[in-house]
N, C-alpha and C positions, 0 to 999 in steps of 0.2 A: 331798604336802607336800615341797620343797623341802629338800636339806640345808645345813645351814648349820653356824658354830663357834662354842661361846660364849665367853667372854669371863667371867674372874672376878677383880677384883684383893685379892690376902691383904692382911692388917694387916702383915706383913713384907715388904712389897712386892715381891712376888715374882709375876706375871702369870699365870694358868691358862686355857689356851687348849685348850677340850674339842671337838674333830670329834664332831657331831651327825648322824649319817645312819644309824639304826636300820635295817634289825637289825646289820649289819656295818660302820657306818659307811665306807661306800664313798666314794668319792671322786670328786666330779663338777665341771663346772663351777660349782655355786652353791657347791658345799663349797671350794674352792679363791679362789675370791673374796671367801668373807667370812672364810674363812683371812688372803689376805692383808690383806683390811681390817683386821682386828683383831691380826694380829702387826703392822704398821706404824702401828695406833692405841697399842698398847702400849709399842714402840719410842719413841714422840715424849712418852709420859707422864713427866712429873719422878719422879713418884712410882713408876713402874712399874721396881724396880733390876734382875729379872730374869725370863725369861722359862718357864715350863715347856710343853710340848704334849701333851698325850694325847686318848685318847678316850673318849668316856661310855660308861656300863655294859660296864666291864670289857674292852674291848676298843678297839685303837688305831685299827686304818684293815685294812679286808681290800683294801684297795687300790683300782686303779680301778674304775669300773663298767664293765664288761666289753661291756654292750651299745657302749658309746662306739668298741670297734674293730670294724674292719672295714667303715667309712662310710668316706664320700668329703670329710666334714667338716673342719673344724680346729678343734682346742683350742688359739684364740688362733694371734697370730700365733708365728713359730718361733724356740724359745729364749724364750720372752716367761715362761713358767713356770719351766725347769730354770735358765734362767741368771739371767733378769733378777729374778726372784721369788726360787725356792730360794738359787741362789746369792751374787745379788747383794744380795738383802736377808736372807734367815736368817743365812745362814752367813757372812753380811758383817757382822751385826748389831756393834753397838759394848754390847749386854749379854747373857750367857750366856743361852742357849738349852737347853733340856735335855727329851729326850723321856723321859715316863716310861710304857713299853710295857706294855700288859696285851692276855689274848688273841691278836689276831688281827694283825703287822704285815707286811703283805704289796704287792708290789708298788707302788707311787708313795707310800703310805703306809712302808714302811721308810725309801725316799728319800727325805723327809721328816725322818723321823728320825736318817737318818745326815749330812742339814746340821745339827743340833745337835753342839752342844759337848761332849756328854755323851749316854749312853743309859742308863737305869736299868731295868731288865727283872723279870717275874717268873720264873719256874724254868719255870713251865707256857706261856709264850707262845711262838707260832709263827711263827718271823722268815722271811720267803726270798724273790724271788723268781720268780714264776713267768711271766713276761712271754713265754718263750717256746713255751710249751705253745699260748698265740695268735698265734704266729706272728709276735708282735714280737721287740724285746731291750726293757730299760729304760731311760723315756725322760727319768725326774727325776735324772740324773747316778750312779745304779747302777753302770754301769759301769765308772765312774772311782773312785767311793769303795770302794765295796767291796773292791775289790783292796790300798788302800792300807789299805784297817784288817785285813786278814787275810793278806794273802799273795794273789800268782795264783792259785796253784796251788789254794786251797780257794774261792779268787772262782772261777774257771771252773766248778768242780764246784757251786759252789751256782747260777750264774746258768745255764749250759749245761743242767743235769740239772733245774733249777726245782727244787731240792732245799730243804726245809724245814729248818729247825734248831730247838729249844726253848731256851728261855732258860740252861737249863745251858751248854750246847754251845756256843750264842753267846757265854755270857762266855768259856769256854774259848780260842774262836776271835779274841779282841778285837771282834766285833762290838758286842757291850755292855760298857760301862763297868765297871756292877754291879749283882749281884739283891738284889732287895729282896722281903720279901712283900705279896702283893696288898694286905693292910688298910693299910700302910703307904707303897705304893709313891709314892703324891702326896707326903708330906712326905720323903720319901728323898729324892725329883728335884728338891722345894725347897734343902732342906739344902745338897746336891751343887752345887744352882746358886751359894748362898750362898757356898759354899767356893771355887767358877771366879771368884765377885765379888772375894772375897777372897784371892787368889790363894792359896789353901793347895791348890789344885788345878789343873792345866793346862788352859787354854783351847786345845782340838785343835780345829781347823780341817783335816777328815778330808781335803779336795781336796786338800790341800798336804802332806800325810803321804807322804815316804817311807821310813821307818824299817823298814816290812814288805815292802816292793816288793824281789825278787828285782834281782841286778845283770842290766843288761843282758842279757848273751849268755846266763845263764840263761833270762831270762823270756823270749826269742825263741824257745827250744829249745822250752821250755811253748807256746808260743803255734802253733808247729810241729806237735807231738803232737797237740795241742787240733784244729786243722784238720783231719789226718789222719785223726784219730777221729770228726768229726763230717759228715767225707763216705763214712764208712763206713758210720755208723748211718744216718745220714738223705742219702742222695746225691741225693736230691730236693729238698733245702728248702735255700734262700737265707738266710735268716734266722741259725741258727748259725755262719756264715761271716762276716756282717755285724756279725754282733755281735762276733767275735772283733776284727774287723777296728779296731772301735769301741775296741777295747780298748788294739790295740798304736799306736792312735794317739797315746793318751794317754801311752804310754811311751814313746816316741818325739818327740811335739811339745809334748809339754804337756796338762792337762786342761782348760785351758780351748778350746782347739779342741778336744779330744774331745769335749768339750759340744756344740760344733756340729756336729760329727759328728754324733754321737748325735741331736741333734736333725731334722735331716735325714733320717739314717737311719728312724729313728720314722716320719718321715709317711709315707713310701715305704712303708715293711712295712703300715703300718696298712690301707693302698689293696690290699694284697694279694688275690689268690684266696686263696690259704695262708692269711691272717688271715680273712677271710670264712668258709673252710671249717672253719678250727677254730676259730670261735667260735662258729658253728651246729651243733656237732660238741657243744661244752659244754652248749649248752642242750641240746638234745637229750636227750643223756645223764639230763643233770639232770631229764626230763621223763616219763621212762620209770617210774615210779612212780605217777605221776597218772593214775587209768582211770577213766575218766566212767560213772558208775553203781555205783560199787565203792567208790572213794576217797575219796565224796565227798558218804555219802548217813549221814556222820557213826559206821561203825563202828571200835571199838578192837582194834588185836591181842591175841591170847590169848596169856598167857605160856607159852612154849616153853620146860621144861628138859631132858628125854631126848629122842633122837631114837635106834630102832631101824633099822637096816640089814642088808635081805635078801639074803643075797650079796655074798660078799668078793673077787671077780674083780679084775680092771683097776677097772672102775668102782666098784664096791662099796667098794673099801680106799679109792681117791680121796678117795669121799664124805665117808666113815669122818673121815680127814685133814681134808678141808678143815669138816667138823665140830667136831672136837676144835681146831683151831687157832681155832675161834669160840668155846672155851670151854663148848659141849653137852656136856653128857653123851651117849655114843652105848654103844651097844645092836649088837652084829654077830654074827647068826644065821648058822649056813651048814651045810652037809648031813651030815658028817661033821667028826672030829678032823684029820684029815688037811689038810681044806681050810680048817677053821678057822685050825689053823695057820700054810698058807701066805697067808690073809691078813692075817692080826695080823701076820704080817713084812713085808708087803707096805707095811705103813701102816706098821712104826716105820722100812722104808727110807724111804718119803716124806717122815717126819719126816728124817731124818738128810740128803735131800737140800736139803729147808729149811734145814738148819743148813748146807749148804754153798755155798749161796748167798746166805749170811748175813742172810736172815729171820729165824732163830731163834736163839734160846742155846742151846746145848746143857744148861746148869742147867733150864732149862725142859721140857724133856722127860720126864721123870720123872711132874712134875706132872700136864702132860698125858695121860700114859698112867693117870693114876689116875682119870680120866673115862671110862677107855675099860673093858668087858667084853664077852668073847668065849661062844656060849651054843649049843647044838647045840638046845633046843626053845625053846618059845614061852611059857614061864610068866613069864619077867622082862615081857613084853609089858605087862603087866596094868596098867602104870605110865604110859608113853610118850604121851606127847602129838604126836608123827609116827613113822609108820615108809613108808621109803623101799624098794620093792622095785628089786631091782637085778642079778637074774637073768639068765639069756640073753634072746638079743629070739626068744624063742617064746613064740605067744599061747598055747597051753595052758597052760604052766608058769606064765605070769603069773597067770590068771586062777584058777590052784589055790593059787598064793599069794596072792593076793588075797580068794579066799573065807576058806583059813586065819588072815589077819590081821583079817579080821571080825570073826570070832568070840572070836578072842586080845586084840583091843586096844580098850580103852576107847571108850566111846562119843564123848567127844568128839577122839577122836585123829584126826589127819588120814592119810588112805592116800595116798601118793605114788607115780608110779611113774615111772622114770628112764630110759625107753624113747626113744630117737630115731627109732622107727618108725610101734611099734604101734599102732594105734587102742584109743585109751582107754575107749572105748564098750564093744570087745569084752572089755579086762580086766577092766572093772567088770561083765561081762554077768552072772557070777553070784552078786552080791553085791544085797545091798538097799539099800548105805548109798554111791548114786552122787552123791548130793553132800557127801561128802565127798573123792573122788576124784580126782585134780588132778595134772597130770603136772609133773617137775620136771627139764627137760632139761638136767643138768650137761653141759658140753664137756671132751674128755679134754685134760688130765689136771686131774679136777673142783679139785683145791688149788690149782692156777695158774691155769687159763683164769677171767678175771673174769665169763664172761655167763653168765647162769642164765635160760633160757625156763621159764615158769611156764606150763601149757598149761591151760586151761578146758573143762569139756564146758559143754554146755548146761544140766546137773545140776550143777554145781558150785559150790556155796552160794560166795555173795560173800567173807562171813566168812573162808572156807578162803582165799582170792586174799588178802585184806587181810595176815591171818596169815604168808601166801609170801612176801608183800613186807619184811614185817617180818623174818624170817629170813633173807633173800636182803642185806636190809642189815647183818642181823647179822653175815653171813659175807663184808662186805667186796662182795656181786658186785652185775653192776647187771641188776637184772631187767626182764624184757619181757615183757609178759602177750598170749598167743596163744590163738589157737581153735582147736581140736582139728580137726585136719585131718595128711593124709601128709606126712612130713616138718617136719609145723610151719612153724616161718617159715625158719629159717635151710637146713635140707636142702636144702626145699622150692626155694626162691632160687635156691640155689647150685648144685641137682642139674647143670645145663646146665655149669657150669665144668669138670669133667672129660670131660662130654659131647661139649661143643664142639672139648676138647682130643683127645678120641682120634678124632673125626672127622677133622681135619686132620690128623692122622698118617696115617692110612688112606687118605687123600688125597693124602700126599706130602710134607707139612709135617715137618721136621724136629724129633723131641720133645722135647730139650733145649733148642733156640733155642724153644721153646716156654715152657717152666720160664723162662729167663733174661728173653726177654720181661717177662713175666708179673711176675716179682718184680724185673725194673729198674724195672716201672712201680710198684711199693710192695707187692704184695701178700707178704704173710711167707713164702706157700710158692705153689709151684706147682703146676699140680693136679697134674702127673703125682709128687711129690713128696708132696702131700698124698695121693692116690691109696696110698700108699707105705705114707704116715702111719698114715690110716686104717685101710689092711686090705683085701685083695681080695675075704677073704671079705664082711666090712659091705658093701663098696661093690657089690658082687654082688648082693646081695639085698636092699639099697636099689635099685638101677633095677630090679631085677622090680617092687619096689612102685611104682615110679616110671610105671613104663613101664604098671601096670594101669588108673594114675589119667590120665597125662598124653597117653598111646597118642604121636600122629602129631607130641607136643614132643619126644621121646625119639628118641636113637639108639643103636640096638643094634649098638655093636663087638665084634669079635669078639676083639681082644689081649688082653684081662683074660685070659679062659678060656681061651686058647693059652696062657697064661702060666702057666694053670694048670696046666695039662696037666705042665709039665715043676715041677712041686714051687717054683712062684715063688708067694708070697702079703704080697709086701710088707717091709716092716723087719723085723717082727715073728722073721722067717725069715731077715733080712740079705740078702734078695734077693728084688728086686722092680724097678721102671724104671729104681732105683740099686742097687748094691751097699752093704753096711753095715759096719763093722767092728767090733771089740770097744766102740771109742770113741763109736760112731753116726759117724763120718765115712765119705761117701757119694760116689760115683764112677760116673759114668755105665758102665752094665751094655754091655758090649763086644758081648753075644749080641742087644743090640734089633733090629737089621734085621732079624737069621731072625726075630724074634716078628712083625712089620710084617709081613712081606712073609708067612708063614702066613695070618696076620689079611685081611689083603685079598685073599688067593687064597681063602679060605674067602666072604668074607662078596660076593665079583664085584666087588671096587672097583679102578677104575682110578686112577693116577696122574691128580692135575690141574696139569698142570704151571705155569698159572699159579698156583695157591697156593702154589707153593714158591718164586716168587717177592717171597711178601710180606713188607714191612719188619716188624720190631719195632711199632711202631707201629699198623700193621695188622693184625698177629696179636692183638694187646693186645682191640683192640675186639672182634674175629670172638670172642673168649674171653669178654669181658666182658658184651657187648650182650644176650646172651639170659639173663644172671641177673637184667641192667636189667628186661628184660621181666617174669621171673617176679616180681622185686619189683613191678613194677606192678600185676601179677594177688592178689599177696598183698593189695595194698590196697583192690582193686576188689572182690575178693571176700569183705574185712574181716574175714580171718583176724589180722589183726595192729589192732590198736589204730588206732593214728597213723601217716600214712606214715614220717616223722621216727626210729620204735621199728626200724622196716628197716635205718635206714643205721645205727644205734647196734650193734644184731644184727650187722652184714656187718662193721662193725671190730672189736669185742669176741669173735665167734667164728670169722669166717673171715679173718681181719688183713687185710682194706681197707685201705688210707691215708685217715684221717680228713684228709690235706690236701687230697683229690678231688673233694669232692662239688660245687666249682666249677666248671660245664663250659663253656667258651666256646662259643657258639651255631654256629660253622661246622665246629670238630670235631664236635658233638652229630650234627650233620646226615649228616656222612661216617661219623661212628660208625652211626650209621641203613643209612644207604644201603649203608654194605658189607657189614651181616650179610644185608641182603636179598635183594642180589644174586648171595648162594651157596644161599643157603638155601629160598627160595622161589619166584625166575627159572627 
């Protein structure tokens, strides 16, 4: 079905013009078409004195349809929409217009509303934005209005950051006019418009506002910072820059050539790899919940209110955390008082570092900790509808905690375990209750990192996965349902990343211009950074398990254990392939050669002196290409769902650049050709 907009004329003649495109009234070409059919049918009515726009059930416009970027198409000729439609007919209009927003007003849909005369909002709707998360800017005159009804300074941060606001905030900000409540909100936006008829209110025409616009030399200095900071975060991406650019045009020449700007700019970014790759990057995302045979064969989640957690380590307290900020009641067991202790501190620092990266209120703390108790045995169990073991990665120790939660927790509780290693098989070996058993791979540090792998045995009742998914959305993360194999999906992938990396060390390759590489081309960290991260110990006894499953994909260097040898194990210790200091600020380790040149007198590798000659570029791939591979073997061997669930995994836990996954076909080839040619010739 087609979207379209209706059309309603009051006895007070005042025009109701409702976007029809269920569930989120998106915004498409048929939606935009019979938009304007019907705002310029209203326009030419005698009778029709003013206009209102919203949208049906409770919601305005979630913006456009998002399938529509990243084609080679056009929406209409250029300008045909922002200027000669929005512009030159809304916000030209000769009778008030007035948007009265409920729900959802997002992207080409706010635009919309900020050519009205008027915005009348609720307290709960959600105004902002987000054109650039897909690698556009906004292309319905966003970037000119916005500025002049708030200031730069909070337009750059809502368009730059695609940052949402609520109807509070917005009024606060002059985005909206005035809130109204929902049962009221159509005749509010009537009245309002009655009152712009009758002039007891201003008829604003927001393109021509500058009332909020910083003077000049100000707003260049903003528009300065704004660059600076957006080739810092993103030194990759075009887009941010374009749009600034969009912005000081209008400050500068006028908005009505920013419109053409802007318009211009739009089709260009749309035609993007960057729009391509983050718009498949969305769905994606968005897709990773849906498991064929599980999601879909009509079962309900079971309500989850406690969740118990075995072991208060690193991980354990994480859990804890990122629990209790979902509002669970948690449950955290641990072997003595002592260690009890040092976890319950461990979680209220977590909380306290939330609060200082202003996630949290500090009023809110309190609260949350009244969810939380601390329990040295297993009686409180008797209750809990999941417990999460979260001990050392030894199979013994799992497996006897896993039998003691048997027998402790409710039959229908789910046993979870938190393991990045271990074979789920063997922790379940001495229990009877393996379909209930289902592994739940948080990423450290579990309150931040968003992706949660949910691991499957072959015993593992569907129900318990449906359940995962449902708490995995409860706590905000985006799950990936895996088959129970070493490493899972994301190890598994990635083992080769560091792999690859200490191979070309041992080779010759410089380990820093390695890291730099690496994370010029988007990745968050570097392995030998990550390597850092991680732990030398993990990362040790991850390639033994690596190297039993993978044998002749594996390479076995020898500079981890040289490195161990002299008391180096990473951050943890503030010395490891970086140095650390009280702050975590990190400095390349002065001692690396003597570890190198040990490592490869031990293990007979000679210098290859052409790999020390390779660009950035080509170090990128020889780093890359064999996690490409293991990703392929994940899907061949349908450990993982979807291939699609791979790339969402490699940006949510090992920070990909979601603007990658577009490869132009003659690097693909050279990406090929030169891992082959070291590694198999």
């Amino acid at each position: 079905m087609k979207g379209k907009t209706l059309l309603e004329i009051r006895a007070d003649g005042v025009a109701i013009i409702s976007i029809n495109n269920p569930p989120l009234n998106l915004l498409s070409a048929d939606v935009m078409l019979s938009l304007k059919e019907n705002s310029e049918h209203a326009l030419l009515r005698d009778d029709v004195k003013a206009i209102v726009i919203t949208g049906s059930n409770g919601k305005f416009s979630g913006g456009f349809d998002v399938t529509a970027f990243g084609t080679k198409g056009k929406l209409g000729k250029l300008g045909f929409w922002s200027i000669e439609f929005i512009t030159d007919i809304l916000e030209a209009a000769r009778k008030p217009l007035v948007a009265a927003i409920d729900g959802l007003a997002l992207g080409g849909g706010l635009e919309i509303a900020l050519a009205c005369h008027a915005r009348i909002s609720t307290s709960s709707a959600q105004l902002g934005l987000p054109e650039l998360r897909y690698g556009i800017i906004p292309g319905f005159g966003g970037t000119q209005r916005v500025p002049r009804l708030v200031g730069l300074h909070k337009a750059l941060e809502m368009i730059l950051m695609s940052k949402l606001v609520n109807g509070d905030n917005a009024h606060c900000l002059g985005l909206v006019d005035a809130l109204s409540l929902s049962g009221e909100l159509i005749n509010t936006a009537c009245y309002w418009a009655q009152d712009i008829l009758e002039h007891r209110r201003p008829w604003a025409v927001s393109l021509h506002r500058t009332d909020q616009l910083e003077p000049l030399a100000e707003a260049r200095m903003i528009l300065k910072h704004a660059r600076i900071n957006a080739k810092k975060q993103a030194p990759n991406l075009k887009h941010p820059l374009v749009c600034i650019d969009v912005i000081e045009e209008g400050l500068l020449h006028g908005p009505r050539a920013a419109l053409w700007k802007e318009s211009e700019a739009l089709l260009e970014l749309r035609q993007s790899d960057t729009c391509r790759s983050l718009v498949y990057f969305f769905f994606a995302q968005h897709r990773t919940s849906k498991v064929p045979g599980i999601t879909d064969i009509g079962l309900v989640p079971r309500k989850v209110n406690t969740v118990a957690v075995v072991g208060g380590g690193l991980m354990g307290s994480s859990i804890v955390t990122a629990l209790l900020l979902s509002d669970y009641a948690v449950i955290l067991k641990e072997v003595n008082e002592k260690a009890l202790l040092a976890g319950t501190e461990r979680v209220k620092e977590n909380l306290q570092d939330h609060v200082k990266r202003g996630k949290l209120a500090e009023a809110k703390i309190d609260r949350i900790l009244s969810l939380f108790k601390g329990v040295l045995h297993y009686e409180s169990f008797r209750e809990v509808d999941m417990a999460i073991e979260a001990v050392s990665e030894n199979t013994y120790i799992k497996q006897r905690v896993f039998a003691e939660l048997e027998g402790c927790c409710p039959p229908h509780c789910i046993l979870a375990c938190s393991s990045s290693l271990v074979n789920l098989n063997l922790v379940g070996e001495r229990t009877k209750s393996k379909n209930r058993i289902v592994g739940t791979h948080f990423f450290s540090q579990a309150h931040l990192m968003p992706l949660l792998e949910i691991v499957q045995t072959e015993k593992t009742s569907p129900q318990v996965i449906v359940d995962l998914l449902a708490i995995g959305k409860m706590m905000r993360k985006t799950p990936v349902v895996v088959r129970n194999y070493t490493g899972f999906a994301i190890n598994w992938m990635f083992f080769p990343y560091s792999q690859a990396a200490l191979m070309l060390v041992e080779h010759g390759v410089d380990l820093y211009q390695i890291d730099q590489a690496v994370t010029a081309f988007g990745m968050t960290m570097g392995p030998f950074r990550m390597i850092d991260f991680v732990g030398f110990e993990v990362v040790t006894e991850m390639n033994v398990q690596f190297s039993k499953n993978f044998g002749e994909r594996c390479c076995k260097s020898k500079l981890i254990s040289v490195m161990q040898e002299d008391d180096r194990a990473g951050k943890t210790t503030r010395k490891g392939f970086y140095m650390y200091d009280s702050e975590s600020q990190f400095t390349p380790n002065p001692d690396i050669r003597k570890f190198v040149n040990k490592a490869r007198s031990i293990s007979g590798v000679s210098v290859h002196y052409e790999l020390m000659k390779l660009s950035d570029e080509e170090i990128v791939e020889m780093i890359l290409f064999p996690v490409v591979n293991e990703a392929c073997c994940l899907v061949q061997d349908r450990i993982v769902v979807k291939a699609s669930d791979v790339d969402v995994a490699s940006v949510m836990g090992m920070g990909f650049p979601e603007y990658r996954f577009v490869v132009p076909i003659p690097f693909f080839f050279f990406f090929v050709g030169g891992w082959v040619w070291l590694f198999y010739v």
